[in-house]
ZATORMAR-272889 format. One line per field, with one value per residue (C-alpha): residue number from 1; residue in three letters; x, z, y. Coordinates in steps of 0.2 Angstrom, whole numbers, plus 2048, in hexadecimal, padded with zeros to 3 digits. Last residue first. Layout:
// ZATORMAR-272889
pos: NUM, ... $
code: ALA, ... $
x: X, ... $
z: Z, ... $
y: Y, ... $
This chain:
// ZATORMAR-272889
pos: 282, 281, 280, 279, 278, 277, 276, 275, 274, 273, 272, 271, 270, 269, 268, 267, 266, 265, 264, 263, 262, 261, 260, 259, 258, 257, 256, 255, 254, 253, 252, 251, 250, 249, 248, 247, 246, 245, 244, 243, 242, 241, 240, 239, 238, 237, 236, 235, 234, 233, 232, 231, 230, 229, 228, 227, 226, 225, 224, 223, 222, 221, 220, 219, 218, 217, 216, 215, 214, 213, 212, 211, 210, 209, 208, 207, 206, 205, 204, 203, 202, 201, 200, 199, 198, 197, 196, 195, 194, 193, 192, 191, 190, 189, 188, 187, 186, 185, 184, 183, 182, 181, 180, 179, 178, 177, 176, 175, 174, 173, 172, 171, 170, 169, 168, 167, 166, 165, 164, 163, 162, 161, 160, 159, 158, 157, 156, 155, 154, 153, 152, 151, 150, 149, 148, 147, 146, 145, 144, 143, 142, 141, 140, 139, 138, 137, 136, 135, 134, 133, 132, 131, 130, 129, 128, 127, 126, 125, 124, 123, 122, 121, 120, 119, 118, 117, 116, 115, 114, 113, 112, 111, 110, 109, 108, 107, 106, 105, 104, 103, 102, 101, 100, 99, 98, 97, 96, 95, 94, 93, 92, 91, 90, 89, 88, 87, 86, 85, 84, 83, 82, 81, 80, 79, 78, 77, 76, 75, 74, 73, 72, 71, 70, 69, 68, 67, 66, 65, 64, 63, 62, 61, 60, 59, 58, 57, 56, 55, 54, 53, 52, 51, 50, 49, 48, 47, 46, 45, 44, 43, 42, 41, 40, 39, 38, 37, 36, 35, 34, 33, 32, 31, 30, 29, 28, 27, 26, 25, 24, 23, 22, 21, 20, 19, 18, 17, 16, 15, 14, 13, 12, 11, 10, 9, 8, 7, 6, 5, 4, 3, 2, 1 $
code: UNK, UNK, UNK, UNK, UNK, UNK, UNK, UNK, UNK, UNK, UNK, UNK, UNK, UNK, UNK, UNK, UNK, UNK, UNK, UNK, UNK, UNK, UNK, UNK, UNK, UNK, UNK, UNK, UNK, UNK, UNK, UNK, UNK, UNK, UNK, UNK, UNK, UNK, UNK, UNK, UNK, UNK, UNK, UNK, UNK, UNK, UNK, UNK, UNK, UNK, UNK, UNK, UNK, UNK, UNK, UNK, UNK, UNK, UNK, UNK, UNK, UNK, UNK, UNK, UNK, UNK, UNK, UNK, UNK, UNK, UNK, UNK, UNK, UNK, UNK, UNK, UNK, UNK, UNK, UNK, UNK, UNK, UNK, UNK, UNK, UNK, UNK, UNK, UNK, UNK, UNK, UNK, UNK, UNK, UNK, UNK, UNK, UNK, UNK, UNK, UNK, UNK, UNK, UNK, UNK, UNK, UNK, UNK, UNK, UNK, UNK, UNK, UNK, UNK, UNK, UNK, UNK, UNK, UNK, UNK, UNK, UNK, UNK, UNK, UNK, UNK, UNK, UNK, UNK, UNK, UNK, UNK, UNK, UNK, UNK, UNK, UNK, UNK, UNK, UNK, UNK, UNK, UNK, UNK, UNK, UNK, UNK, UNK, UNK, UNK, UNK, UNK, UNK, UNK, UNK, UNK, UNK, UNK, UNK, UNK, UNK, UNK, UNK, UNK, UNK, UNK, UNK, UNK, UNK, UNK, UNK, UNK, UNK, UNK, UNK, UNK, UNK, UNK, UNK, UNK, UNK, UNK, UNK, UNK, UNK, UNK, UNK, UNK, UNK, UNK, UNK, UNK, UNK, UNK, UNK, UNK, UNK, UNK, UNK, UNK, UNK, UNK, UNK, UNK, UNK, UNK, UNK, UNK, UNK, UNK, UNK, UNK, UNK, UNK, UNK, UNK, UNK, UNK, UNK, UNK, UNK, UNK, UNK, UNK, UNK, UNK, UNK, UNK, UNK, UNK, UNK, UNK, UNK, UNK, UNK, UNK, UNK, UNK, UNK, UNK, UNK, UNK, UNK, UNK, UNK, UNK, UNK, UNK, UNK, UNK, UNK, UNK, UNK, UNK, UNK, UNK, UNK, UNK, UNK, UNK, UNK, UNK, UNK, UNK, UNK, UNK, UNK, UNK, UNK, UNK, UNK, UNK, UNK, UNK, UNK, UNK, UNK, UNK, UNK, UNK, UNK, UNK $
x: 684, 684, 687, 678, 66C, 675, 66E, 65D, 65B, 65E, 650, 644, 644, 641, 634, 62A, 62A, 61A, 619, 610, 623, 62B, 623, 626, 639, 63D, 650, 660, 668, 66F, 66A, 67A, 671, 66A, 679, 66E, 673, 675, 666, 660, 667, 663, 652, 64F, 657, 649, 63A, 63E, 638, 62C, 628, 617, 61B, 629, 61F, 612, 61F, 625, 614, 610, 61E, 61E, 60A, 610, 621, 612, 607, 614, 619, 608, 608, 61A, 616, 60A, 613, 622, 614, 611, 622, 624, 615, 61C, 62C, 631, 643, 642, 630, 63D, 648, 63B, 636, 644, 646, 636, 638, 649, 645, 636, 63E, 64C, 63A, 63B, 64D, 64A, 639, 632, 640, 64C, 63F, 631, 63E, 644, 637, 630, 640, 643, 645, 64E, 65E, 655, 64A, 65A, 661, 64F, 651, 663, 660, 669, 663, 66B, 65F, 653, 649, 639, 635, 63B, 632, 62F, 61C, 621, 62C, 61D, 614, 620, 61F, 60E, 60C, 619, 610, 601, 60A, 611, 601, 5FB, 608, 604, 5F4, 5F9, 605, 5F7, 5EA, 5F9, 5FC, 5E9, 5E7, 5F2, 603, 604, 60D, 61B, 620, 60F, 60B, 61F, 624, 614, 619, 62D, 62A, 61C, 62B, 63A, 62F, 62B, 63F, 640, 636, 63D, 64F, 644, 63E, 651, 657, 647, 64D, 65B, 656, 649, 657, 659, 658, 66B, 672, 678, 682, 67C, 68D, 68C, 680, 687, 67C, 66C, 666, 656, 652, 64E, 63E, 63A, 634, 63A, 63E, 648, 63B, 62F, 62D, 624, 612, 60F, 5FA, 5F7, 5F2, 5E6, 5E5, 5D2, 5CA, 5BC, 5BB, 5B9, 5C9, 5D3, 5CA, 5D1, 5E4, 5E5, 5DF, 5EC, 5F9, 5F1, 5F5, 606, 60E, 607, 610, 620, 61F, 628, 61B, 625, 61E, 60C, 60B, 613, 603, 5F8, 5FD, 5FC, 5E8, 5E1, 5E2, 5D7, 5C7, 5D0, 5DB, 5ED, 5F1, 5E7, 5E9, 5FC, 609, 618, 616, 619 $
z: 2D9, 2EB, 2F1, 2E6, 2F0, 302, 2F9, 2F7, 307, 30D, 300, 306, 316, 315, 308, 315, 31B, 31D, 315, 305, 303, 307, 2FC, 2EF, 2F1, 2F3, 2F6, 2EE, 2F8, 30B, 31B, 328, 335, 346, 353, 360, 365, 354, 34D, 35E, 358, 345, 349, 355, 34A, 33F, 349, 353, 365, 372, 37B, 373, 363, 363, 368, 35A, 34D, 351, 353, 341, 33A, 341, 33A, 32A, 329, 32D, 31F, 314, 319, 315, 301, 301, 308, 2FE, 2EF, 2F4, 2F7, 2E5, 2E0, 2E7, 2DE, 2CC, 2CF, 2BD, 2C1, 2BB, 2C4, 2D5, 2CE, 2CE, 2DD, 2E6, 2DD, 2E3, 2F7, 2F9, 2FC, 308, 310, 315, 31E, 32A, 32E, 330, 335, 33A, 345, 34B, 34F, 354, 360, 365, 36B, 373, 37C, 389, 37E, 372, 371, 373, 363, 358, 35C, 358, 345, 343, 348, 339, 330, 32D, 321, 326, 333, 328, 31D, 30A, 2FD, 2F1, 2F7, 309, 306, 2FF, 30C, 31B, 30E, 30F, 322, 325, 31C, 324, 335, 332, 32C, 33E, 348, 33C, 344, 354, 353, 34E, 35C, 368, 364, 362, 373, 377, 37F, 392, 391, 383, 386, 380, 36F, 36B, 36C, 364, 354, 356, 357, 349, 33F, 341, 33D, 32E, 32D, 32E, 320, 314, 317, 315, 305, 2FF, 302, 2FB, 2EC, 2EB, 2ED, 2DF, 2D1, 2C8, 2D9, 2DA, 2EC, 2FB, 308, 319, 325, 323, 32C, 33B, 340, 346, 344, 33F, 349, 359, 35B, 35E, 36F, 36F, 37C, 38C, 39B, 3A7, 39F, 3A8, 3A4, 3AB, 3A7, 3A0, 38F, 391, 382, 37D, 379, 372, 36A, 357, 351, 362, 35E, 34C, 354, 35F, 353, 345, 355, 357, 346, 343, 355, 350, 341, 348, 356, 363, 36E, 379, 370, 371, 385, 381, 374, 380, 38F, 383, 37D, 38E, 398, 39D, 392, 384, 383, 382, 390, 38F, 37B, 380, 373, 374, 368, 36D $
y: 67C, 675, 68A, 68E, 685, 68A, 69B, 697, 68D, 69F, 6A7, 698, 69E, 6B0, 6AB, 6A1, 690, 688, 676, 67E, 689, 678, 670, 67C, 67F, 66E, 670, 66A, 66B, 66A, 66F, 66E, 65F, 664, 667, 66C, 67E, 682, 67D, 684, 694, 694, 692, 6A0, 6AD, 6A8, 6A4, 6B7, 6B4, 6BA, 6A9, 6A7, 6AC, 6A0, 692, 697, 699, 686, 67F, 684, 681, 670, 66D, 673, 666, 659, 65E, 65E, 64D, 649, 64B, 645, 633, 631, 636, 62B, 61B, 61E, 61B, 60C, 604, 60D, 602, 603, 609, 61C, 61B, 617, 625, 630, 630, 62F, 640, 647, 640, 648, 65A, 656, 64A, 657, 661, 64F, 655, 666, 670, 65E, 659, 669, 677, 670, 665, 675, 67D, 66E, 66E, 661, 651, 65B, 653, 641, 647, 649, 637, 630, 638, 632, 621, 616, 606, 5F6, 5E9, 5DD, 5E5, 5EA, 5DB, 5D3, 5CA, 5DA, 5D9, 5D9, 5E8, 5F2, 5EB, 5F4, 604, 604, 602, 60E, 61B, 617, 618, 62A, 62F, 62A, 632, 644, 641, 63E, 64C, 658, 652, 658, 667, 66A, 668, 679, 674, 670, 65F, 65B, 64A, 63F, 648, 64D, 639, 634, 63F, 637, 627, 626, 62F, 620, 615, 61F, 622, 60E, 60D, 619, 60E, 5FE, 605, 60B, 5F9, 5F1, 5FC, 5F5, 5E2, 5E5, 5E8, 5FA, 603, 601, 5FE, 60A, 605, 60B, 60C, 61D, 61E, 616, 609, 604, 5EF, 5EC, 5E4, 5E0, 5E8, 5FB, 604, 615, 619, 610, 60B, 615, 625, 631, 63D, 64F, 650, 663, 65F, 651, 64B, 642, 631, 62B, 63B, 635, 63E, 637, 628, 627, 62C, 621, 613, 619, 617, 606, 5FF, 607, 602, 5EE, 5EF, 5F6, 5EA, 5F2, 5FC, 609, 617, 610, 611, 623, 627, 61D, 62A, 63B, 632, 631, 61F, 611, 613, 617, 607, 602, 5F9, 5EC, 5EB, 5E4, 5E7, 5DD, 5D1, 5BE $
């Protein structure tokens, strides 16, 4: 039986921060995908609004996700040749769970964060949306290659970093958009590649995809990073370097997208540091 009750989730009932935490704790991936696009369409349509002010609670363990597939140690991942069609179902289910992984991680900020300006909240719905089309293609992709999402081991790094943040918007802007999902920008091209490399041109369109709006959503984090910082008197870049600190976010490490990144809203300051953790992997 899926989990998902369309009683619950319904515009008449509830404003658009509450259905983004009732659709947090849905755990049927394709059933979290299709309703989160619906959100975000009425949202768009204003069938349904934020209300930014509202105090909202958690009343059971986050996120919802099914049983499988089964969270590890990364570095309990093995990783397979792309030459075959089993490896690169291996990287696709890897893409897919970080997508999962993502639509988690915008409704988290759209339903936890209260008193931010509406449009805070109509950009995570939207970047929450993406997310669930670009699960929704690779989930198919994986269908077409005879295999499903939850058949092989994945990891929780992206969830671990939004528990550590749960109670600084600040930091969160800071930590998941600005840096692990902004690492996604760097690795996308050469994933890429070596997916046209192996023949698998369908695969590699879904990574351009998936590019193209990831850009958008590293923006939308640099945006509401500097405005939080703007608002509360602080310097973004000495800013950033403490709560990545503070936090224990990931040491950044090259090679580096320098022109998405630049499009995704980081500025020359920046991308000159990036530029010299560059030269140190040389």
């Amino acid at each position: 039986m899926n989990s998902f009750d369309a009683t619950v989730f319904s515009p008449a009932l509830s404003d658009a921060r509450e259905q983004a935490l009732t659709l947090l704790c849905e755990r049927d991936p394709a059933l979290k995908a299709q309703a989160t696009r619906q959100l975000h369409a009425d949202v768009i349509q204003g069938v349904t609004q934020c209300v930014p002010e509202q105090r909202l609670e958690a009343r059971q363990t986050l996120p919802g996700r099914p049983l499988q597939p089964e969270l590890v140690d990364p570095r309990g991942l093995g990783r397979r040749s792309m030459q075959s069609p089993a490896g690169r179902a291996v990287l696709l289910h890897a893409l897919a769970h970080i997508e999962f992984n993502a639509i988690n991680l915008a409704l988290d900020a759209v339903w936890r964060f209260s008193g931010m300006p509406a449009a805070f909240y109509n950009d995570w719905l939207k970047v929450a949306a993406e997310e669930a089309h670009h699960f929704s293609l690779l989930a198919a992709r994986l269908a077409e290659l005879g295999y499903h999402y939850g058949e092989f081991p994945a990891h929780n790094g992206l969830w671990d970093m939004c528990e550590r943040t749960q109670s600084d918007v600040l930091a969160r802007m800071a930590l998941v958009p600005r840096t692990l999902e902004a690492r996604g920008l760097d690795a996308a091209p050469p994933i890429r590649a070596r997916l046209q490399q192996a023949g698998d041109q369908a695969s590699a369109a879904i990574l351009e995809v998936i590019l193209r709006d990831e850009i958008g959503h590293v923006l939308i984090g640099n945006h509401w990073f500097r405005y939080l910082c703007e608002q509360n008197g602080l310097k973004p870049h000495d800013t950033y370097l403490r709560l990545a600190e503070q936090y224990r976010a990931p040491k950044l490490r090259g090679p580096f997208n320098f022109d998405a990144r630049r499009e995704a809203g980081f500025d020359e300051i920046e991308l000159a540091a990036l530029a010299g953790l560059d030269r140190q992997t040389d």
